[in-house]
Each structure stands twice: as structure tokens, then as C-alpha cells.
C-alpha positions in Angstrom: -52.0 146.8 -130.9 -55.4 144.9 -130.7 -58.1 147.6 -129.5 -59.1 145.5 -126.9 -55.6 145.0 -125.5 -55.9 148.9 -125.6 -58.8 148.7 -123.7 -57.3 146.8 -120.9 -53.9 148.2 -121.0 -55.8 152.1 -120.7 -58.1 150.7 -117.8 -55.4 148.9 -115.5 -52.2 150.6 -116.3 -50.6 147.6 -117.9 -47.5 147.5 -119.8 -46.1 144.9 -122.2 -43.2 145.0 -124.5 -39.6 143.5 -124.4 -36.6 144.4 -122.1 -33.5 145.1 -123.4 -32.0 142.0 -123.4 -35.0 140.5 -125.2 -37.1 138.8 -122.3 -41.0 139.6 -123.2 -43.2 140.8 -120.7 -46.6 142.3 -119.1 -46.4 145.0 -116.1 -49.2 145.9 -113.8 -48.7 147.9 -110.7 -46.7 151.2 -109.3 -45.6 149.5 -105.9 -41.7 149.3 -105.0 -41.7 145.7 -104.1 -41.4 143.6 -107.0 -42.8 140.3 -108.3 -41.6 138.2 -110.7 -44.0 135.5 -112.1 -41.9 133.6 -114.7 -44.8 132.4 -117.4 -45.8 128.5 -118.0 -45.4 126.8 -121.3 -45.6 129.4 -124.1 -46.2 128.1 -128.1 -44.6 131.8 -128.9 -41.8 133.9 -127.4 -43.9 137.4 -127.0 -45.7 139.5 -124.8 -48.9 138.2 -123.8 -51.8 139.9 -125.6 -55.7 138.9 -125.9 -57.0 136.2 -123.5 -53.5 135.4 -121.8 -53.1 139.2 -120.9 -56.7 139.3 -119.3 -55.8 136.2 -117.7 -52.4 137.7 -116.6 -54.7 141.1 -114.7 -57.4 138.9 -113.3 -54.5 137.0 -111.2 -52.3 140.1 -110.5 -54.4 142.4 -109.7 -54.6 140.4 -106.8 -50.8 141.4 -105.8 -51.0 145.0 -107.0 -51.9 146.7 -103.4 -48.4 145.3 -102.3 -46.7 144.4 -105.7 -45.8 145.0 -109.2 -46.1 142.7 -111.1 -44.3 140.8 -114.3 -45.3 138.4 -116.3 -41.9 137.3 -117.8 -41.2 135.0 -120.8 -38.4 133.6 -122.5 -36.3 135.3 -125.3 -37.0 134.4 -128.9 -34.8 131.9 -131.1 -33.5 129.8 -128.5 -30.6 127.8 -129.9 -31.1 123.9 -129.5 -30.2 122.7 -126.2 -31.3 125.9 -124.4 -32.4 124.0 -121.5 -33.8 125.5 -118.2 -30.4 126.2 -117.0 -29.6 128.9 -119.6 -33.3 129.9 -119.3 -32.9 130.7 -115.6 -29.9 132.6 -116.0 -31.3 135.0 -118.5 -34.0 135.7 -115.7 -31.3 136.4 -113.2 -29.2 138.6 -115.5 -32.3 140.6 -116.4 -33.3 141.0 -112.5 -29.7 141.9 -111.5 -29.7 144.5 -114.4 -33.5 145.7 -114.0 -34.0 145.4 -110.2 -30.5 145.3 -108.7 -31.8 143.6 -105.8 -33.4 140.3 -104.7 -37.5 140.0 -105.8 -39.9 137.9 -104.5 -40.2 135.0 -108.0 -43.4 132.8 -108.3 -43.7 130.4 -111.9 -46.3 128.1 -113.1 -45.5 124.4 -114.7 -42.9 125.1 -117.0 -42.5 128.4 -115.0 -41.8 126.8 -111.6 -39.3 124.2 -113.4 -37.0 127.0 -114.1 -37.9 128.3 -110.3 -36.1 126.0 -109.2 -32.9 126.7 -111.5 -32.9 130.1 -110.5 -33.2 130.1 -106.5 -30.6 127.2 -106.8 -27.7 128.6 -109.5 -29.0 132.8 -108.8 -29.6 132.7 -104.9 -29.3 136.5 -105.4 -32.0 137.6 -107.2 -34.5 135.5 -105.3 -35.9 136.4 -102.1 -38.8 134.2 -101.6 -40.2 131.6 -103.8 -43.5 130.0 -105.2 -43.5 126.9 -107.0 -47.0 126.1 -108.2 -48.2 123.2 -110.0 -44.7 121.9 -111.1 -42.1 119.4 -109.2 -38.8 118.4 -109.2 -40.0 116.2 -112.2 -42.4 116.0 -114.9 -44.2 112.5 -114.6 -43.8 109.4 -117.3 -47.7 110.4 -118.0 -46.5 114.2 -118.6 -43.3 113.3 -121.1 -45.5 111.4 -123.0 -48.4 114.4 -123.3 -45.2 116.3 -123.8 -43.7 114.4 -126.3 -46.5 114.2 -128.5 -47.9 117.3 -128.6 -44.0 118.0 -129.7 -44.7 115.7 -132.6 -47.3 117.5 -133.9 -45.6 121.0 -133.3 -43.0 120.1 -135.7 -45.8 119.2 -138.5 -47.2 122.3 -138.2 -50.4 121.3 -136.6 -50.5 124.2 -134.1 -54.2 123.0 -133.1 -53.8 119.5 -132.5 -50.7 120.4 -130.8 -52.0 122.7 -128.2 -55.4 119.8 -128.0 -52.7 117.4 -126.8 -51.6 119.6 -123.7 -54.8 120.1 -122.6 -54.7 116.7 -121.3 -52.3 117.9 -118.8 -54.4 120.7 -117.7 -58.1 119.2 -117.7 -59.0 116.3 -114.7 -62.1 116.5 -115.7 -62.9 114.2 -118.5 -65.8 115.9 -120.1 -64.3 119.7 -119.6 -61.2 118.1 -121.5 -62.9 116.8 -124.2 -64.9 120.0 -125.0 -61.8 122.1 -124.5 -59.8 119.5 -127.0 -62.8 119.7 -129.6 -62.8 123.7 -129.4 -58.6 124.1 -130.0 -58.5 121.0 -132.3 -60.8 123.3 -134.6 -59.4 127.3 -133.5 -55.8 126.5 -131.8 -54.1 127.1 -134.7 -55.5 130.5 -135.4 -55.7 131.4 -131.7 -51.4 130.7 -131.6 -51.1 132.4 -134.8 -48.0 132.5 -136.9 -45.2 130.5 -135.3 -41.7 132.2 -136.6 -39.9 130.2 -134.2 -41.2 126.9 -133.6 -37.8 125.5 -131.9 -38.6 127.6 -128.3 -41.7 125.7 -128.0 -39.6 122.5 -128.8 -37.2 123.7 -126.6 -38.9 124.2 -123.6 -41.4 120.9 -123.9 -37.7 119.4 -124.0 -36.4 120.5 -121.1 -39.1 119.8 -119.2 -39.1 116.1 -120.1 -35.7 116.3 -119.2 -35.6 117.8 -115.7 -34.8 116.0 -112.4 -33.7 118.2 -110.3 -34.4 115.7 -107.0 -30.8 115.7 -105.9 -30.4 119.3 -106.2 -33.5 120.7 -104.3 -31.1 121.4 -101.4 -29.3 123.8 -103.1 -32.5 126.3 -103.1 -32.4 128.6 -100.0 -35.2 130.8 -100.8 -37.9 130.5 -97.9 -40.7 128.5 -100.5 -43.5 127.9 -101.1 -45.1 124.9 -103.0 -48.4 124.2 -104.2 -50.4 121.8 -106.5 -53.8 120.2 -106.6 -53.5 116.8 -105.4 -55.2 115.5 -108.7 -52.3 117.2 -111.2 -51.6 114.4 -114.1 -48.2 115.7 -115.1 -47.0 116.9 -111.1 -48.5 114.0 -109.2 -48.8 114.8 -105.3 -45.8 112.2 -104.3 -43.4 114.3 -106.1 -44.8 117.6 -105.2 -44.2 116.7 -101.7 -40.9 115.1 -102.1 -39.9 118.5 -103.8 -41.0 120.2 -101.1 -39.5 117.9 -98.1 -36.2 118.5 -100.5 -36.4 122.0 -100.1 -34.5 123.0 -96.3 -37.3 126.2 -95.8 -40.2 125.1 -97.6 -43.8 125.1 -97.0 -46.5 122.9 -99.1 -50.2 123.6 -99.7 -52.4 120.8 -101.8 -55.3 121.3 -102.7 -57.7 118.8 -102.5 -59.6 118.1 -105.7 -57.6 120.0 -108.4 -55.4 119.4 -111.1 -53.2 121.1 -113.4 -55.5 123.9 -114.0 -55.4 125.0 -110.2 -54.7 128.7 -111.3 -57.5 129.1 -113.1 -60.0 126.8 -111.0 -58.7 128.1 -107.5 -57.1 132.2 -107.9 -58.9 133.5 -105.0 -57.6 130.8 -102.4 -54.2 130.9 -104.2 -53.8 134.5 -104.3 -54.3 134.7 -100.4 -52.5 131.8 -99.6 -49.2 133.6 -101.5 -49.8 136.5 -100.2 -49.9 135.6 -96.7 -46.6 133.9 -97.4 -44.6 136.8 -99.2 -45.4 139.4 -96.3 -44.6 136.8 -93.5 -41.3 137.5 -91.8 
């Protein structure tokens, strides 16, 4: 363990490690009702330690008066063509077996595609939803991002790799291109050691291959959906089609914010969800 993941794990309570059936995740919280925030795009299949586990307690600390909280990834060595489907139903099986009952489920990007897999095939295990920054589809400017940065995964250049998605994630042109310059040069030793490159493949995959438009009837979960208006890879039309699609959904956009809306906007978000979860 990194001493400064000690540090934080001492002052906040928080938990990480793997449950049994090899799902990794991050706890924070000692509250009976239970929230499940399935994790965006992820290079590596492990708990979240250094800056993505102090991003992971700035945002659910937020929750932790009324919630505990997970952070909840996908398991290790995916075989090929373990597509969003077979993700979400490795989410439901663990929540059935962990929580026997219903949670409240919130994802980001990648994490919200597989949302939507999981309040439509597990209606079960969800109890109320929040989709944020993702849509029914990723957009033609998105699979192409996607597909590159895939390109250079499978080279081994970790760095340029993780570069390339930032143009997903910055609007801003000038933030982008300082944040590209920094992870061209430390991206690779900020992923580390990749020991199995084919989950990152697999999930940049299924994402480009996700439309789930004709099935976004099949979620029953009350919803909520929300996405800054100026999101490159989940442009606004299709965030609102996804959430006209959905028979008990709400939609918040926020003016002026693209992918990075999490990190840009956690106060307003954080209220926004949590006026949502305890509604009636």
C-alpha cells in the first residue's frame, strides 16, 4: 500500500480491495443505503489508488451522510468480446449476492453505458438511476478518439494512448493541450504496468459499439440523466433523445461543460443527485 493511500484510507474510513467474485473496488461510508457508482473508462482492472482514489472521496464524501458508497470496476482478463452486456451482469450478480436487494446505481461515460445494460437486462438490482455524461451512443467524433487511442494501446504507448482520450474530456482547447503535453511525457508511468491490456481494448470496444436507442424503453428505473451541453463524445441531441427514450426519466444539461463535467461541476452535481435519490 502507497503511504499516502494510507493516509487517506486512515482519515476517511475508506476501503478498497476485490470482492469475491473479482469486481475491484473503493468503500467510503457506514450508512445502510447503498450506492453503487460503476467507474468510467479504466486503462487497468484494480482498485483505485493515488489520484483516482482522492478523486473517488472528494465526490463521495458528498453522499456519505445518506450513503455508502462504491466505486466498482470491472474484473480482470476479460475474454474478447466481453461487451457491456456481460459487464452489466457481473454488476448485478455481485449486487444480488453483496446487497440482496435493489441499490440506488449512478456510472460515468463508460460507466453509464453499462447503466443502461443493467437497469434494462437486471431491473432488480436497480432502484434509481444516474446516467452522467454518456448516451445511448458514443458519437462518430468519440469512436474515432476511441479508436485511436486503441491503436496506440496495443503498441504499448500507454502515454500517448491516455493523450488521445483527453480529447474527449477537455472542451477547452488550451486546458487540452497542456493536459495532452503533461500525459504524453508521464501517462505511461502514471498507468503503470498493464498485465492485461485486452480490458482496456475491451471496453473502448464496446463503447464504439453500443446503440442502445431502441432499447431505452426497457429501463424502468426512475432516472436521471445529465451531461454538459458542450460533451464531444455524448453530444446534447443524443443525451436528450436517451433521456426522452427513457418512460421515468429526468434530464439536467449543463450549460457550458463538456466531458469533464464531474470534475468541473461536483458541487452542483452532487446536489442535483441527491435531491433526486431521496425524492419519493
Amino acid at each position: 500500500m502507497k503511504d499516502k493511500d494510507k493516509k487517506l484510507k486512515t482519515k476517511y474510513n475508506v476501503e478498497t480491495g476485490f470482492f469475491e467474485d473479482g469486481l475491484p473496488y473503493a468503500r467510503i461510508g457506514n450508512k445502510p443505503n447503498i450506492l453503487v457508482n460503476i467507474e468510467a473508462l479504466s486503462f487497468k482492472h484494480e482498485p483505485p489508488s493515488g489520484m483516482a482514489l482522492k478523486q473517488f472521496v472528494k465526490s463521495a464524501r458528498t453522499f456519505t451522510e445518506e450513503y455508502t458508497v462504491y466505486l466498482i470496476g470491472r474484473k480482470q482478463n476479460l475474454p474478447e468480446n466481453y461487451l457491456f452486456d456481460k459487464m452489466a451482469e457481473d454488476y448485478a450478480q455481485m449486487i444480488r449476492k453483496e446487497f440482496q436487494r435493489g441499490v440506488d446505481v449512478m456510472g460515468v461515460s463508460t460507466g453509464g453505458q453499462i447503466a443502461h445494460y443493467l437497469a434494462a437486462d437486471h431491473p432488480d438490482t436497480v432502484r434509481k438511476l444516474v446516467i452522467i455524461s454518456a448516451a445511448y451512443r458514443l458519437s462518430e467524433r468519440g469512436v474515432e478518439i476511441e479508436k485511436k487511442s486503441a491503436e496506440y494501446f496495443k503498441q504499448g504507448k500507454y502515454g500517448k494512448s491516455f493523450a488521445t482520450i483527453l480529447d474527449l474530456i477537455f472542451s477547452s482547447r488550451i486546458t487540452r493541450s497542456i493536459a495532452k503535453f503533461c500525459t504524453r511525457l508521464l501517462g505511461k508511468r502514471v498507468i503503470g504496468k498493464v498485465v492485461y491490456p485486452n480490458d482496456f481494448l475491451n471496453e473502448v470496444r464496446a463503447d464504439r459499439e453500443m446503440n442502445f436507442k431502441d432499447r431505452l424503453g426497457e429501463i424502468k428505473a426512475p432516472t436521471l440523466v445529465m451531461s454538459g451541453d458542450l460533451d464531444i463524445g455524448y453530444p446534447a441531441e443524443d443525451v436528450r433523445i436517451t433521456a426522452e427514450g427513457i418512460p421515468n426519466a429526468e434530464l439536467i444539461l449543463y450549460e457550458g461543460y463538456g466531458h469533464g463535467l464531474v470534475m468541473k461541476n461536483p458541487k452542483q452535481m452532487g446536489k442535483d443527485i441527491l435531491e433526486f435519490l431521496k425524492a419519493p
